[in-house]
N, C-alpha and C positions, 0 to 999 in steps of 0.2 A: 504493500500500500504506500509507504515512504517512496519507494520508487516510481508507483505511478503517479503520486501526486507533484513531485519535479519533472517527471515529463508532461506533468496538464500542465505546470510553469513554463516550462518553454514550448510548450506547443500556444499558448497565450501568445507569449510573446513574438512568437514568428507571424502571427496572424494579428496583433497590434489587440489584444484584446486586455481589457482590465479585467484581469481574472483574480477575484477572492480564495487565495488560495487557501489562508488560514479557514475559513468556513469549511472550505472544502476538503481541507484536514479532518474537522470535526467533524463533518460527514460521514468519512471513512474511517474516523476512528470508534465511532458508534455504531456504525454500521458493523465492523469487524469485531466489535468487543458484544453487545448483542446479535447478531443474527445473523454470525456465520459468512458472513461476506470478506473475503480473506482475498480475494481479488476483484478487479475492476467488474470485471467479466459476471460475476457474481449478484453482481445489481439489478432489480426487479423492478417492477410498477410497484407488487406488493411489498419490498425491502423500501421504497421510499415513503410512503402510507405509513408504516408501521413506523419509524424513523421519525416524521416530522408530526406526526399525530398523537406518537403513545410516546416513543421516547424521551424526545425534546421537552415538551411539555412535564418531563417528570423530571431529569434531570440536569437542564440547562437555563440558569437563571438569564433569563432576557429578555424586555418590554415588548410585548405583543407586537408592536411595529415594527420590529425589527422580523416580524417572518417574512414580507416581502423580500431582504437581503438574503435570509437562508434558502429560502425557494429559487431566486434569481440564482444563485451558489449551484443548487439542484439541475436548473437549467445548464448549465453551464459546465457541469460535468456531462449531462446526457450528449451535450454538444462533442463532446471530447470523446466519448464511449463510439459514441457514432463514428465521427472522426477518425479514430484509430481501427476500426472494424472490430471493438469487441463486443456489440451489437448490433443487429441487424437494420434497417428501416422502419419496418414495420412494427418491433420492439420500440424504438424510437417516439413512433407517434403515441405509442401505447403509456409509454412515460409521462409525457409532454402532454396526455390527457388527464393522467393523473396528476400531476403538479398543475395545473387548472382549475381542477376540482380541489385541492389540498390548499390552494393560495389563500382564499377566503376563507377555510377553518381555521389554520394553523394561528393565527392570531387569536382565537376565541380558547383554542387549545393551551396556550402557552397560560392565557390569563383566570383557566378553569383550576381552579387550589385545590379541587379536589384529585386531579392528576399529581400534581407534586409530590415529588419524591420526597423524604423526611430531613436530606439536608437542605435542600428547598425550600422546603416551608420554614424550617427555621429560621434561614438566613434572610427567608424573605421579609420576614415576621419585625426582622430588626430595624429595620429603615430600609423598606424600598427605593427610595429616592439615594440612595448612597451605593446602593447595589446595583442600578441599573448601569450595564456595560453594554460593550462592543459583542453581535451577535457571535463573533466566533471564540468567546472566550465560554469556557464549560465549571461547569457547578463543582466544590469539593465533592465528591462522593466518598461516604464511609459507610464503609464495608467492614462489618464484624468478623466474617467470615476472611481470614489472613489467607493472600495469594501469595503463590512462591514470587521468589523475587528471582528477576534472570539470571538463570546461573551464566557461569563465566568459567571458561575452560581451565582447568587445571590441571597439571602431573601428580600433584600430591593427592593420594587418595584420603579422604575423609578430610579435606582439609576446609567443604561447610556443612551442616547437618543433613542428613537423608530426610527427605518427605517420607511421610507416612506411605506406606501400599498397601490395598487392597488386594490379597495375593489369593487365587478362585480354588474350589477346595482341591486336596490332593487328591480324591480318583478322580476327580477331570485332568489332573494335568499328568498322572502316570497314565492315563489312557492317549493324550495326547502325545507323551514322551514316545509312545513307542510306535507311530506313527509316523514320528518324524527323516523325513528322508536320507539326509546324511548319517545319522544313525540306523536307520533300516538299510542305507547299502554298508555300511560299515560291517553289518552284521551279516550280510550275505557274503559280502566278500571272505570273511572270516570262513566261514563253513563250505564255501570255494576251494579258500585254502586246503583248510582239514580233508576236505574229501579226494580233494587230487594227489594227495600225501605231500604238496608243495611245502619246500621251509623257507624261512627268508635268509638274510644273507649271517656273516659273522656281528654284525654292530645289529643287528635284527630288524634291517629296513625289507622292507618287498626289492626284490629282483626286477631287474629291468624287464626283463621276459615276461615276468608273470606279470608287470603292470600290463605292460604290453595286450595278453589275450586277456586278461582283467577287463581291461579298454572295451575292446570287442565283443568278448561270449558275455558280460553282465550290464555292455551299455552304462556305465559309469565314466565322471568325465576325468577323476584324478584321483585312481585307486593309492598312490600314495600317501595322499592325506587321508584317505578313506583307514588305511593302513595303521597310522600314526598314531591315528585316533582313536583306533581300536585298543591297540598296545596301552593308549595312557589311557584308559577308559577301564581297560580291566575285560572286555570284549576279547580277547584271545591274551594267553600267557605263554610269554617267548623266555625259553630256558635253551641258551647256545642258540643252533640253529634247528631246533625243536620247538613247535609250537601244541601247545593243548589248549583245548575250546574253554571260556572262562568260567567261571563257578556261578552256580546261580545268583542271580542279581536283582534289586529292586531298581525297578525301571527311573525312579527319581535321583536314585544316586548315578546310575550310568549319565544321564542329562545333565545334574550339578559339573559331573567330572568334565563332560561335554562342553559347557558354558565355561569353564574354567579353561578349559585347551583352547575354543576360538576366541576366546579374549585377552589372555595372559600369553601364549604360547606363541616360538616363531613360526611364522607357517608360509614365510617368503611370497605371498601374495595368491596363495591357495584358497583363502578363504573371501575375499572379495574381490579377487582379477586384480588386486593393485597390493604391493608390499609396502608402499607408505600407508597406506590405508587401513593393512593388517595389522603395523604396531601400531596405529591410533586410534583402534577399532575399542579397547578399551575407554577411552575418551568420549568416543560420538556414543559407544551403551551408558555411558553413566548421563551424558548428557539426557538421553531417550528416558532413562529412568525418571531424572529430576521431574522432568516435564509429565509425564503420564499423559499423554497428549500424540496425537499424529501430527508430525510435521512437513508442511509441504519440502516436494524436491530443490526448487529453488532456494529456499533457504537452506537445508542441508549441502548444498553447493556454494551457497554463502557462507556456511561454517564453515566446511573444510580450507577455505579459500583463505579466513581469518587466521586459522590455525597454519598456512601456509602448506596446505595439501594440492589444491587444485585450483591448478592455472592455467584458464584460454583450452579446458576440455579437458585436462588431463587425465580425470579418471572419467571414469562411465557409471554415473550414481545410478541412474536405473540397474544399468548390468549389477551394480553392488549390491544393490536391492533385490535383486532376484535371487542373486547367492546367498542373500542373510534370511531369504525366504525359504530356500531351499537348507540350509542349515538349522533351521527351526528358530532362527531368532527375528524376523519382521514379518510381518504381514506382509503379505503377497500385495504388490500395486506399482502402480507405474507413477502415483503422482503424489503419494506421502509415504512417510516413514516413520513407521511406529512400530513397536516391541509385542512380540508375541506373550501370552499370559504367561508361556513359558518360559520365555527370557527375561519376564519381569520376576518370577520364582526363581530360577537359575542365576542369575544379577543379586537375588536377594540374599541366598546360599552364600557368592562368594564374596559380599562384603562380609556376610556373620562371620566366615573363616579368616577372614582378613582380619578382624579386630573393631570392623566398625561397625559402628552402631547405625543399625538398617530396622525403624521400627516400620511396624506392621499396624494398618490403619483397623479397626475392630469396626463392624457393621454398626452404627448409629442407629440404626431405624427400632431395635427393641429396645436402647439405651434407655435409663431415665433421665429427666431434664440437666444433672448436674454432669453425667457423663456425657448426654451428648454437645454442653457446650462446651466442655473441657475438648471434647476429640475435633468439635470444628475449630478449637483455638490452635490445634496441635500443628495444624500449617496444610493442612489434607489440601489436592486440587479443587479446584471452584465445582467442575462436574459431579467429584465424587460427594462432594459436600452440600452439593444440589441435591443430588439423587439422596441422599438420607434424611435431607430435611421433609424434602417430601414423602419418603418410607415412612418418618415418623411423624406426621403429620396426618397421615393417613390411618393410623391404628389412635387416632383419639377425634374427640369432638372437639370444634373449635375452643368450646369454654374450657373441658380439660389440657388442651394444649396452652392456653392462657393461663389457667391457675397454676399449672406446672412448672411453666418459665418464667414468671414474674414472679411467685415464689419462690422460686432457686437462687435468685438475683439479689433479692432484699439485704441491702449490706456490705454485697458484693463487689468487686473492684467493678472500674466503667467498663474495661473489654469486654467481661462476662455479662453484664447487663445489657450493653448494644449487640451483643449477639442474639440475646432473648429478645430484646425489642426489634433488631430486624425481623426475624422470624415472624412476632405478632403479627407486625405492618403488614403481612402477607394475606391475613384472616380479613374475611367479613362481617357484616356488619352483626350476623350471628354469631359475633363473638364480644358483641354489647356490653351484656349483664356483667360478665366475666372479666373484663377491663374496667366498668366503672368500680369494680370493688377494690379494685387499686389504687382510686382517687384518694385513701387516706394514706398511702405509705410515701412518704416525704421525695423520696429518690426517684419513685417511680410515677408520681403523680403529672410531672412536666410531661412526659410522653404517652401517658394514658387518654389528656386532654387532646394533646397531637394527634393522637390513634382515631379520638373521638370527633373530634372538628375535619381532619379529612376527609371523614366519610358523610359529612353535613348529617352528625346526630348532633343534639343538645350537649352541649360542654359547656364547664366555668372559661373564663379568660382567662389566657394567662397572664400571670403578675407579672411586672419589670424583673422582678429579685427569680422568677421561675424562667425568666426567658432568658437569664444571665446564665443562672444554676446549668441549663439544658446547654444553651452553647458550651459552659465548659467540659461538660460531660462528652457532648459529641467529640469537641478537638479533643478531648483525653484519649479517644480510639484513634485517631488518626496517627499518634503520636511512632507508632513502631515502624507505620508505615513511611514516617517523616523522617525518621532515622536511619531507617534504609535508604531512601530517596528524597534529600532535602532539597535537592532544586526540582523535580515535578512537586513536591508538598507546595512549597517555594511559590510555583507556576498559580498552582491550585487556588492556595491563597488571597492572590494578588487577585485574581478573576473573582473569589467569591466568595474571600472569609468574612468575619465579622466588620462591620465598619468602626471606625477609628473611638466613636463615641461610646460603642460597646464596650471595647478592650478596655476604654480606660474605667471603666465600672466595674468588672468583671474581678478583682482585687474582694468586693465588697462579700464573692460568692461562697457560703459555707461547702465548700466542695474538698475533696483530701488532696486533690491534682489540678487545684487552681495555679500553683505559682509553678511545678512542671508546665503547665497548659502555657504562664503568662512567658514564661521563659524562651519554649519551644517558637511562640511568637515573634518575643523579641528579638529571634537569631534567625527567624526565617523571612518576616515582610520584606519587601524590596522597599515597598512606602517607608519613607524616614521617619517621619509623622506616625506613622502608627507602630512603627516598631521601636521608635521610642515610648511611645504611650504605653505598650506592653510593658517594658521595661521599669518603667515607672510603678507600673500597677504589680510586679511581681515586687518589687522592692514594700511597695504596702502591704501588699499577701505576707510575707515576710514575717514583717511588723507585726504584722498584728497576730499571728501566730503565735509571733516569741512573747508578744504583749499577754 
């Protein structure tokens, strides 16, 4: 998407056009962060509907007037899409009917509260008139629920923690193990051997001969490593130039030993068509790992490229891909790359051996409230963490899901709390009764009222002292996120935190993570003015602590 969006820059500019590009950043970066739009190509009449109707409207603080700009934006990539052939014509007008029809809602959209997302309404809550920005600046979004942050290639193994995995139970993946092809010819070839009375040589490699009709009578493309891997696998045992067929085996451990050999082991470019590639095949699985995620080919071409593997063609990552398919470690495909359930268990194996610490994610869905917000804090993928929320949301009734997690929370640090309260935000208004009975608990009453006015039921107001309290609880979540990434927080901010007359009140708030919050502020605005005012207001938090 970065890459398409400098090529709409300079396709602008050869055709003298003023093109929004920052808009049109936002575009695709909403479009690719909800609904799966990971390239140009990928763009629908329905992916723009949904975008500037449901999305924007929940997550982008910006004055109704301002949707002409984002729509014109809209136009203006269709124009480009066309342009470049990665849509057709008649998709074309199919678009450009739809942003027509979309022009005159999307303003009544941006201005409907009850669409707002909850750091939206907050911040909108605080002074609109101080918050209204430029349409291609985007809302803080806080998320309870902790995304891995990008990993970054490294030789040192364990050198930053493993995500949690979801590892699928063991008779799925010993019935899968013994399916796998490298391993099924591994094994034929073995009893090849045995049966023709064939030995291998003094150092106990296969003979050239015998790879030779190997090649031919079993249709195998390189009985050597076939070979190799049987020896280190425990699949035949070589005594001199004696071989006998190996001892019974449990099909999980021949695979563990498996994943061990094509990751760790030399194999001179046997196991992906490329010898750079073989020693930094441990690198791209652990990558594959972190992510739990399919990656397009393109950027798996961009990685290697970083890492100084492939340059102007040099390996053939399909070809790679098909080998790592046929070895049991990816999914078969031509246009992503992602890890077999087995190579996510055999990856798992040989970190445990290694010494690192590889935990293992526990199904959330029969959890109770305090376990399943401790395992979504634990750093699990956004999918898998989707998928439970919804498992567990589904074995209760709305009011039971609310008494459970607002209960859990009372007291509780704010991470733990904006996790239960994301979740709430999710329920309907059949979840009424169940949230007004939290209007007496101190901590949880600022967002029970937010719960309640979102969905235009009856709610109290909230107080100045509650709308101080609630902002610093939100930026208390943000805070791990800020620390990992303090120039996007930084970005975030600037577009859409508190205005300047909040922060310097915000001191007065009985909250435990007020002057962390004022702090976090005063090292991250770019505003001078208000990053002093933070600074100011953390020094009175202080105070009046020690007072």
């Amino acid at each position: 998407m970065n890459r398409a969006v400098d090529d709409l820059r300079a396709w602008g500019r050869a055709h003298g056009l003023d093109v929004d590009v920052d808009e049109v950043r936002l575009l695709c970066d909403y479009a690719s962060d909800y609904l799966d739009v990971n390239e140009l190509g990928d763009f629908t009449p329905v992916a723009f509907e949904e975008l500037l109707l449901n999305i924007y409207p929940r997550k982008v603080i910006a004055p109704p007037e301002s949707a002409s700009e984002t729509v014109a934006a809209a136009r203006t990539l269709v124009d480009f899409l066309l342009a470049t052939e990665e849509i057709g014509g008649k998709m074309a007008v199919r678009m450009r009917s739809v942003l027509d029809r979309i022009e005159p809602e999307m303003p009544i959209a941006l201005a409907d509260t009850s669409r707002f997302g909850m750091a939206k309404s907050l911040f909108s809550a605080m002074g609109a008139d101080s918050l209204e920005q430029d349409a291609g600046s985007a809302v803080l979004s806080v998320s309870a629920v902790q995304e891995e942050p990008a990993v970054e290639h490294c030789d040192c193994p364990g050198c930053s923690p493993l995500p949690p995995v979801r590892l699928a139970p063991r008779e799925t993946l010993a019935q899968s193990a013994l399916r796998v092809p490298l391993v099924t010819d591994a094994r034929r070839l073995v009893q090849w051997m045995l049966a023709g009375g064939r030995t291998p040589t003094l150092k106990g490699r296969l003979r050239v001969r015998d790879a030779t009709e190997a090649t031919a009578q079993l249709a195998v493309a390189d009985p050597g490593l076939l070979w190799e891997l049987a020896v280190h696998t425990g699949l035949v045992t070589v005594e001199g130039t004696a071989i006998f067929d190996g001892e019974d085996f449990e099909p999980l451990d021949i695979w563990a030993a498996t994943v061990e050999f094509v990751v760790e082991k030399e194999t001179g470019g046997a196991v992906t068509g490329d010898v750079s590639l073989d020693e930094e095949l441990y690198g791209l699985c652990d990558m594959l790992y972190r992510l739990q995620a399919p990656v397009p080919i393109s950027l798996v071409r961009d990685y290697l490229e970083e890492i100084g593997l492939a340059g102007d063609g040099e390996i053939d990552v399909p070809e790679a891909v098909r080998r790592l398919a046929y070895c049991g470690m990816a999914e078969p495909g031509d246009e992503l790359l992602e890890l077999t359930p087995l190579a996510l268990w055999g990856l798992h194996e040989l970190y445990t051996d290694l010494g690192i610490e590889a935990p293992e994610a526990a199904d959330l869905t029969t959890a109770d409230a305090p376990e399943l917000i401790e395992g979504l804090l634990s750093g699990m993928p956004a999918e898998m963490a989707e998928a439970d929320i919804g498992g567990w949301l589904e074995n209760r009734t709305p009011a039971q899901a609310v008494t459970e997690l607002f209960g859990s929370v009372s007291g509780a640090p704010s991470v733990a709390r904006g996790v239960a309260v994301t979740i709430v935000d999710r329920l309907g208004a059949d979840a009424e009764e169940a949230v007004r009975a939290f209007l007496e608990e101190p901590e949880l009453r600022p967002h029970a009222i937010h719960w309640l006015g979102a969905r235009g039921l009856a709610a109290p107001a909230l107080t100045q002292e509650e709308v101080l309290w609630m902002s610093v609880d939100m930026l208390a979540l943000a805070m791990p996120v800020a620390e990992e990434d303090p120039e996007t927080f930084a970005e975030s901010m600037s577009a859409s935190g508190p205005p300047q007359h909040v922060i310097e009140e915000m001191w007065r708030v009985d909250h435990p993570e007020v002057v962390d919050v004022l702090e976090l502020l005063g090292r991250s605005l770019t505003d001078h003015a208000a990053a002093k005012a933070a600074r100011k207001a953390a020094f009175k938090a202080r105070s009046r602590a020690i007072g």
